[in-house]
mmCIF file of the N, C-alpha and C atoms, coordinates in Angstrom:
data_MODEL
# 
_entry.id   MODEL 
# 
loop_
_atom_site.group_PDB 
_atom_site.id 
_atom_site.type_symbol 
_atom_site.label_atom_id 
_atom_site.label_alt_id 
_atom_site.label_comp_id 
_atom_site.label_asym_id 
_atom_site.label_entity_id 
_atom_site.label_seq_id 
_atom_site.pdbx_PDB_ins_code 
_atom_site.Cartn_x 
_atom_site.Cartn_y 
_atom_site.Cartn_z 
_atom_site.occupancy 
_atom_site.B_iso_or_equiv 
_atom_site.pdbx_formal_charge 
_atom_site.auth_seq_id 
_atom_site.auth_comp_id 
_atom_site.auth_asym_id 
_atom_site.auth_atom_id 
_atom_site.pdbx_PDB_model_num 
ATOM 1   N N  . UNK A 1 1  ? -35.172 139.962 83.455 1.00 0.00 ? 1  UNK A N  1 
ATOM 2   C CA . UNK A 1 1  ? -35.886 140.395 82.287 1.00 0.00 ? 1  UNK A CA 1 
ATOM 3   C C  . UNK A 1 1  ? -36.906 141.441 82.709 1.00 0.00 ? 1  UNK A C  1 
ATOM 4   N N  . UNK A 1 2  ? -36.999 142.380 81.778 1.00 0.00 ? 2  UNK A N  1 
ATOM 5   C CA . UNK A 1 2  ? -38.059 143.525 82.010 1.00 0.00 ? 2  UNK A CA 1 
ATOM 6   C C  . UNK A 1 2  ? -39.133 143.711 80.979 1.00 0.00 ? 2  UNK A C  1 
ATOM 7   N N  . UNK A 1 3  ? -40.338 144.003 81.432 1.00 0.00 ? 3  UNK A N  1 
ATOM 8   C CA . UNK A 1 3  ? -41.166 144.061 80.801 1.00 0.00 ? 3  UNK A CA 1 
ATOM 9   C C  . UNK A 1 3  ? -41.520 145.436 80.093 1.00 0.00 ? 3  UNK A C  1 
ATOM 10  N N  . UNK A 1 4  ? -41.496 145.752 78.824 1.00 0.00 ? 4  UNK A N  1 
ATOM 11  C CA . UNK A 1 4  ? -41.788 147.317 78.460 1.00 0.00 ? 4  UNK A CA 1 
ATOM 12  C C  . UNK A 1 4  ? -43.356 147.072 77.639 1.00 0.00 ? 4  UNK A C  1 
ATOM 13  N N  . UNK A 1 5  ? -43.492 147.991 77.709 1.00 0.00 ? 5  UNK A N  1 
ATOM 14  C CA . UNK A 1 5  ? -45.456 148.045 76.947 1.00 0.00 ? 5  UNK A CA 1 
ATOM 15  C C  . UNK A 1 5  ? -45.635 149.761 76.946 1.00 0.00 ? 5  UNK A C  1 
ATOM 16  N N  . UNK A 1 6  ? -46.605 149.574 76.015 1.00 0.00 ? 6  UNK A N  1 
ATOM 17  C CA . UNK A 1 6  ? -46.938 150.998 75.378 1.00 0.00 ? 6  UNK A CA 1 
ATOM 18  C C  . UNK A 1 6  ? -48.403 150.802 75.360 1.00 0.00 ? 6  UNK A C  1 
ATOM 19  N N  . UNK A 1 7  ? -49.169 151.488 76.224 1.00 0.00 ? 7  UNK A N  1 
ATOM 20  C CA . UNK A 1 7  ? -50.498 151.453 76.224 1.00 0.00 ? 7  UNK A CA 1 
ATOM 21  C C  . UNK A 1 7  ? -51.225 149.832 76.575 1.00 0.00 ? 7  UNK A C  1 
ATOM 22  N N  . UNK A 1 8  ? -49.961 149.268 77.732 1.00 0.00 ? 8  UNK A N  1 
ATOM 23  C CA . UNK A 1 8  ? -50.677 147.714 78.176 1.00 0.00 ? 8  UNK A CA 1 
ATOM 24  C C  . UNK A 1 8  ? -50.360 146.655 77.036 1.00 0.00 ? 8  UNK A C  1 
ATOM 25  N N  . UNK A 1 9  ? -49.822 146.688 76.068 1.00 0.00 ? 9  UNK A N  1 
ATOM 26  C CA . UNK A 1 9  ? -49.200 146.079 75.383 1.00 0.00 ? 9  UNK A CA 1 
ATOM 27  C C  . UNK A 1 9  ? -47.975 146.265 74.991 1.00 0.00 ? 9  UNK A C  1 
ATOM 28  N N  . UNK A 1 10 ? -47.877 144.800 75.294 1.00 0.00 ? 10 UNK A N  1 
ATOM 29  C CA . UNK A 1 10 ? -46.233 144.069 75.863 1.00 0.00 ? 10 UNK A CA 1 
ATOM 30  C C  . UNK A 1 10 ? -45.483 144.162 74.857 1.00 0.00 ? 10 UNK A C  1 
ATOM 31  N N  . UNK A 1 11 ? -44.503 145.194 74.300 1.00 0.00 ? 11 UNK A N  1 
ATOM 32  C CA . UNK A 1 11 ? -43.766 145.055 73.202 1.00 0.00 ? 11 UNK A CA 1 
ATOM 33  C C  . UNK A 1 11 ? -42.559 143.738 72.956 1.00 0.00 ? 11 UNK A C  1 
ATOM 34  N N  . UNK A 1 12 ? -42.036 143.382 73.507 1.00 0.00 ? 12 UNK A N  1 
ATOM 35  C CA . UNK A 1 12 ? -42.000 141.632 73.371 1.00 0.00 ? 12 UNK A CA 1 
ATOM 36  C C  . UNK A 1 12 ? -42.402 140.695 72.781 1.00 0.00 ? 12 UNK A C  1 
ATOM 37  N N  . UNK A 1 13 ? -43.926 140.523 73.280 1.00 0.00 ? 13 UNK A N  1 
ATOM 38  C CA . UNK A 1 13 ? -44.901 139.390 73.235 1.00 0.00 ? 13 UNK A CA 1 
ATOM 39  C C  . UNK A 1 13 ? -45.396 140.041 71.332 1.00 0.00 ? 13 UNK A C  1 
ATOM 40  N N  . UNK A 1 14 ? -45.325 141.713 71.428 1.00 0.00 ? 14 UNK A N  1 
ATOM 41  C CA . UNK A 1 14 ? -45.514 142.040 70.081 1.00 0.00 ? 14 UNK A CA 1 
ATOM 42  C C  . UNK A 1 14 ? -44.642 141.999 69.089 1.00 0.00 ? 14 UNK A C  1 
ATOM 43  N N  . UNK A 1 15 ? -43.209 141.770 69.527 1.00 0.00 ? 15 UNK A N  1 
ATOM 44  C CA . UNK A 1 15 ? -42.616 141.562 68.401 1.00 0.00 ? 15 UNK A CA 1 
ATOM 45  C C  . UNK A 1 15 ? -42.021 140.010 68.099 1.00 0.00 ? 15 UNK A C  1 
ATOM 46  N N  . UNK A 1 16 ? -42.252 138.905 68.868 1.00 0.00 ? 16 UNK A N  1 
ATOM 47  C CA . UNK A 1 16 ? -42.681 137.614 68.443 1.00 0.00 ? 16 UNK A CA 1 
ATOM 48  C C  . UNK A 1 16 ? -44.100 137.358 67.928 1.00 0.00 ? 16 UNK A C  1 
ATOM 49  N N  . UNK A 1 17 ? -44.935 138.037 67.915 1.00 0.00 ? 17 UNK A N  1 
ATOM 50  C CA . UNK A 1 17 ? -45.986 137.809 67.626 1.00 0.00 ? 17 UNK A CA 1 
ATOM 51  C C  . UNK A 1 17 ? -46.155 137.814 66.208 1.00 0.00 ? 17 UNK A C  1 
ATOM 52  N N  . UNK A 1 18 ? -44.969 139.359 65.910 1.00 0.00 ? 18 UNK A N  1 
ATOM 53  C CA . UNK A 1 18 ? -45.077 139.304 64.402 1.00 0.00 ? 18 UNK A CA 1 
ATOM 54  C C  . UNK A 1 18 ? -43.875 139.016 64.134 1.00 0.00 ? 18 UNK A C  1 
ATOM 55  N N  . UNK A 1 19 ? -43.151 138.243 64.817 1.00 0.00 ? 19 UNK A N  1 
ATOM 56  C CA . UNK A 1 19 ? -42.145 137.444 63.849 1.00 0.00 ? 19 UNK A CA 1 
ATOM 57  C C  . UNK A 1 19 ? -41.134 138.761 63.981 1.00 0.00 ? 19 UNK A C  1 
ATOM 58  N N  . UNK A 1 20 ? -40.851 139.249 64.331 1.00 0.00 ? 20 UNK A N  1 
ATOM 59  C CA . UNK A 1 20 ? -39.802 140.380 64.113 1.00 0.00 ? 20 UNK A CA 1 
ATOM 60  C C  . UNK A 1 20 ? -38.648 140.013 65.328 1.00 0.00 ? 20 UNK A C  1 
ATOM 61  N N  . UNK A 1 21 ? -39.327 138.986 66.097 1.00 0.00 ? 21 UNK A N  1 
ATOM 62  C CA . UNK A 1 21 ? -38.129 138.868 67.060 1.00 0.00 ? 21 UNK A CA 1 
ATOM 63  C C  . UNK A 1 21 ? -38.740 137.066 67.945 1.00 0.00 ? 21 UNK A C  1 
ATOM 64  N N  . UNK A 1 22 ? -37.330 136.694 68.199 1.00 0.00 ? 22 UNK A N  1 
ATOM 65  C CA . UNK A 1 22 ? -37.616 134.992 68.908 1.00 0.00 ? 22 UNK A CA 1 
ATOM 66  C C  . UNK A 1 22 ? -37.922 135.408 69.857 1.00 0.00 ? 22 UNK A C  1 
ATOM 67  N N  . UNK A 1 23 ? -38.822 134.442 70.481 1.00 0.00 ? 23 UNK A N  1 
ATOM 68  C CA . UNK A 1 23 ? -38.464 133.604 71.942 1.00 0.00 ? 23 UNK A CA 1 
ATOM 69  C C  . UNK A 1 23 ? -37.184 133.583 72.362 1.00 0.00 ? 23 UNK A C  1 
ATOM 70  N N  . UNK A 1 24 ? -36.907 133.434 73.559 1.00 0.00 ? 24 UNK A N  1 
ATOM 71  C CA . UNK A 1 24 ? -35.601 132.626 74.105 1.00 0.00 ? 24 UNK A CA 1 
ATOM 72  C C  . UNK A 1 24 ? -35.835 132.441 75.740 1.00 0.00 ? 24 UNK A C  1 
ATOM 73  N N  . UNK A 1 25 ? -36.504 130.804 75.294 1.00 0.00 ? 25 UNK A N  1 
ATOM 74  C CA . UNK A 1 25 ? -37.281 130.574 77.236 1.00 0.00 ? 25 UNK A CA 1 
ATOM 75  C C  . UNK A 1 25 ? -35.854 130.790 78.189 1.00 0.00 ? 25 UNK A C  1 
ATOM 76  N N  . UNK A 1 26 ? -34.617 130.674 77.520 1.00 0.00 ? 26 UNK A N  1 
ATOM 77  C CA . UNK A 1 26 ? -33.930 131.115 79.080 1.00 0.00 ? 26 UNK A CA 1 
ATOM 78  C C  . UNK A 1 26 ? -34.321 131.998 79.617 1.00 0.00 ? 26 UNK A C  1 
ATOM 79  N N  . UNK A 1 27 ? -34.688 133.225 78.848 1.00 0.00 ? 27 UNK A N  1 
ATOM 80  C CA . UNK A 1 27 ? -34.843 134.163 79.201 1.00 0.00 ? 27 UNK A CA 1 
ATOM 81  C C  . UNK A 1 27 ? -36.104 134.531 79.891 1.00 0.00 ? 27 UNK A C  1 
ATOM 82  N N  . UNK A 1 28 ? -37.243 134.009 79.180 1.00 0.00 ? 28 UNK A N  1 
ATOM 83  C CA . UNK A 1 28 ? -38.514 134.562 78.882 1.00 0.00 ? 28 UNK A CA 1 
ATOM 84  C C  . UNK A 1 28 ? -39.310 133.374 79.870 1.00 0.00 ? 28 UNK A C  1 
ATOM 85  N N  . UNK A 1 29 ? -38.443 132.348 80.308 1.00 0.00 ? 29 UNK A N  1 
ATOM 86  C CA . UNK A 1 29 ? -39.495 131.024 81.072 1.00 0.00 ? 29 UNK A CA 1 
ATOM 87  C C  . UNK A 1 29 ? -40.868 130.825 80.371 1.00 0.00 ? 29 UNK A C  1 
ATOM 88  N N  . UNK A 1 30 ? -40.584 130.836 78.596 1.00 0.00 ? 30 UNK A N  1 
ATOM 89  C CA . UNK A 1 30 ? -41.914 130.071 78.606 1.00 0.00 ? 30 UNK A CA 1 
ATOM 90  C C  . UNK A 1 30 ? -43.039 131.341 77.586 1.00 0.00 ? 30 UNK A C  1 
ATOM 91  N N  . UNK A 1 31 ? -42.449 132.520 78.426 1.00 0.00 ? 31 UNK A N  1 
ATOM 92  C CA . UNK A 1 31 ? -43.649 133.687 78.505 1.00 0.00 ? 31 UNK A CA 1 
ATOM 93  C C  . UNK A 1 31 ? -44.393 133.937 76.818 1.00 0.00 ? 31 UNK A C  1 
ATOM 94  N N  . UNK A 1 32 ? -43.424 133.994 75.834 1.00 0.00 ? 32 UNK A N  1 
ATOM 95  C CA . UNK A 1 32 ? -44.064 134.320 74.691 1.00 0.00 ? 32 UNK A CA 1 
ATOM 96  C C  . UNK A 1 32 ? -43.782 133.032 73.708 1.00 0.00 ? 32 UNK A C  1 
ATOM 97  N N  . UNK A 1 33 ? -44.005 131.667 74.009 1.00 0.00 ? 33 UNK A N  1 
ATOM 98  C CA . UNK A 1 33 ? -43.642 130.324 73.545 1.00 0.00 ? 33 UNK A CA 1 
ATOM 99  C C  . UNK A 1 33 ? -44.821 130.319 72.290 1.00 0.00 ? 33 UNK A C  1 
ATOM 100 N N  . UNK A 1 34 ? -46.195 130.623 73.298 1.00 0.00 ? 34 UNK A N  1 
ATOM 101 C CA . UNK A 1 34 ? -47.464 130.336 72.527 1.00 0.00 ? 34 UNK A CA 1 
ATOM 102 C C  . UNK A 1 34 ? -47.627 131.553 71.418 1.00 0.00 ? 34 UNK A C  1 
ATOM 103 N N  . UNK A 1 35 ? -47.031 132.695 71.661 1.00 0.00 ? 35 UNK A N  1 
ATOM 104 C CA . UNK A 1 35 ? -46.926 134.165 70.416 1.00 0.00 ? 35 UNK A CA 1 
ATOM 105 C C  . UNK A 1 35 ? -46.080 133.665 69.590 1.00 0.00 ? 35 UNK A C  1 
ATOM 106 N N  . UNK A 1 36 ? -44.808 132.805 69.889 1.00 0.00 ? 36 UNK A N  1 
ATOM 107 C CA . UNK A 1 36 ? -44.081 132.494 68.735 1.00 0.00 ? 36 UNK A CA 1 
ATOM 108 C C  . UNK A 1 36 ? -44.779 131.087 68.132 1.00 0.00 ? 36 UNK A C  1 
ATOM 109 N N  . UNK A 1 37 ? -45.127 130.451 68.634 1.00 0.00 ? 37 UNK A N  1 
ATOM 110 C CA . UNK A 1 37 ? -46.009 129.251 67.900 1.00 0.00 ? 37 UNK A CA 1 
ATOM 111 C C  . UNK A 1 37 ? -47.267 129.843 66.703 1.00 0.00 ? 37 UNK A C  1 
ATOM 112 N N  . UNK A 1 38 ? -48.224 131.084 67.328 1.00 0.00 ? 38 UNK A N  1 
ATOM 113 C CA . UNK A 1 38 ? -49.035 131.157 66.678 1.00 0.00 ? 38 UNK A CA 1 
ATOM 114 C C  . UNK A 1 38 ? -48.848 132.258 65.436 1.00 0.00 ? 38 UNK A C  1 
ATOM 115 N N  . UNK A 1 39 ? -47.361 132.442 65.628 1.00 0.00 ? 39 UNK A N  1 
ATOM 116 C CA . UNK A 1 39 ? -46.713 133.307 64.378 1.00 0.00 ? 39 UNK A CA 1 
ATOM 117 C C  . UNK A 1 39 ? -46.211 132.499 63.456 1.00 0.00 ? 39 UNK A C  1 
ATOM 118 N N  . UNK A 1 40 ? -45.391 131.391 63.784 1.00 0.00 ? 40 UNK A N  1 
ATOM 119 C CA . UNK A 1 40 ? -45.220 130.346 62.712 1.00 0.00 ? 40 UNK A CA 1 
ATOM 120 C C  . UNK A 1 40 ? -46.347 129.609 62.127 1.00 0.00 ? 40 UNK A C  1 
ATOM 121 N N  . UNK A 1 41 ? -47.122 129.475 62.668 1.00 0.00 ? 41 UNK A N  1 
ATOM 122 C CA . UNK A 1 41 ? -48.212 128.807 62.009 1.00 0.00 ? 41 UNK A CA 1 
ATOM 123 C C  . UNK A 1 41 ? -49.104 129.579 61.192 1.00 0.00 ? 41 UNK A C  1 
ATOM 124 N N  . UNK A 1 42 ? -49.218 130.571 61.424 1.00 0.00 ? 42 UNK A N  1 
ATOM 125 C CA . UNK A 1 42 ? -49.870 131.656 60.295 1.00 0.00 ? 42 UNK A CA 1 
ATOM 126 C C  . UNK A 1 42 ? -48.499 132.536 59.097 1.00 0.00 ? 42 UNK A C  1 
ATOM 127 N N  . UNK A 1 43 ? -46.892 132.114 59.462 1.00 0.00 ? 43 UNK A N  1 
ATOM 128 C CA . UNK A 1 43 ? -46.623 132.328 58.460 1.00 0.00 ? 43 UNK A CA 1 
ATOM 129 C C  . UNK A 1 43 ? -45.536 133.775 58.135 1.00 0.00 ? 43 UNK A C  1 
ATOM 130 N N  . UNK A 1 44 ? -46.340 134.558 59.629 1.00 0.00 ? 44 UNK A N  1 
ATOM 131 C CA . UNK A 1 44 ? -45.390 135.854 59.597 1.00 0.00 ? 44 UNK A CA 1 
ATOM 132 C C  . UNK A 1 44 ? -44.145 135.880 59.318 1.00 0.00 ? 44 UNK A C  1 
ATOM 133 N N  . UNK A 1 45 ? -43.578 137.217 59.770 1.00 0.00 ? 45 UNK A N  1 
ATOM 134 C CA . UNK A 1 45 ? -42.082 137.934 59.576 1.00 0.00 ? 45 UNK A CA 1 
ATOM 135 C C  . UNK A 1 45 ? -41.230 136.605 58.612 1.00 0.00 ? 45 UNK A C  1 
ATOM 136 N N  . UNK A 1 46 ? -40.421 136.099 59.972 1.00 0.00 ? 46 UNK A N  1 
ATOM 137 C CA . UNK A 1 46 ? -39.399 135.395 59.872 1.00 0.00 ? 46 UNK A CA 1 
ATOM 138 C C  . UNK A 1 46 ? -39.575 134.196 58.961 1.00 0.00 ? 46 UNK A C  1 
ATOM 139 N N  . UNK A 1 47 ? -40.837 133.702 60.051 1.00 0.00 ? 47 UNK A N  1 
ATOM 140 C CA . UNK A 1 47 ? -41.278 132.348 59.264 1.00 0.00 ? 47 UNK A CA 1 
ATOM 141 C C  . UNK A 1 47 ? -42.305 132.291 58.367 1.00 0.00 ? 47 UNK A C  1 
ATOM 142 N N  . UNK A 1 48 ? -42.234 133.082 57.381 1.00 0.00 ? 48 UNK A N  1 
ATOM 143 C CA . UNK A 1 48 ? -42.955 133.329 55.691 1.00 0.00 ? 48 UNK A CA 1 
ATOM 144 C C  . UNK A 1 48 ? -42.208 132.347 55.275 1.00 0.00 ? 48 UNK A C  1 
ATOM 145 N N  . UNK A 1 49 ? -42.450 131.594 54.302 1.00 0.00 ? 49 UNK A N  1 
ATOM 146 C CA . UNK A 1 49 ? -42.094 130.986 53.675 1.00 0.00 ? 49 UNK A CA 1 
ATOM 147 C C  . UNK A 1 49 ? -41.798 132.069 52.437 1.00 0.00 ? 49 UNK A C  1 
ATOM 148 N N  . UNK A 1 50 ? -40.438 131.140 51.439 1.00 0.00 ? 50 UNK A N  1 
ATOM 149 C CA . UNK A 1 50 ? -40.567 132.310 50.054 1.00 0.00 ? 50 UNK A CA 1 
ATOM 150 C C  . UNK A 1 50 ? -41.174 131.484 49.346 1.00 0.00 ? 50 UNK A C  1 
ATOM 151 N N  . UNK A 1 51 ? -41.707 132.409 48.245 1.00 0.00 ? 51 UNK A N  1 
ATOM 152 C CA . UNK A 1 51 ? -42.412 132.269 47.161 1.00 0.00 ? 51 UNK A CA 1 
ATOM 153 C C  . UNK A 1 51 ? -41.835 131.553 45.711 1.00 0.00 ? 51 UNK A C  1 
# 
């Protein structure tokens, strides 16, 4: 796995963060577990609930 970032931020960790993309610890060991936790719990992208 490779890490890409744009100005020190981890585009990865940014697009689980906003829900635009999973986790997958095979891959990731873990790395963005807590970005995808604190995206479901506030609701973003994926995991919005509908209205």
């Amino acid at each position: 796995m490779a890490v890409c970032s744009i100005d020190g931020v981890d585009l990865a960790e940014w697009l689980v963060r906003n829900e635009l993309a999973l986790d997958w610890p095979m891959y990731s060991k873990d790395e963005y577990d807590k970005a995808q936790r604190d995206a479901e719990h506030a609701g973003r992208g994926m995991c919005r609930q509908p209205r």
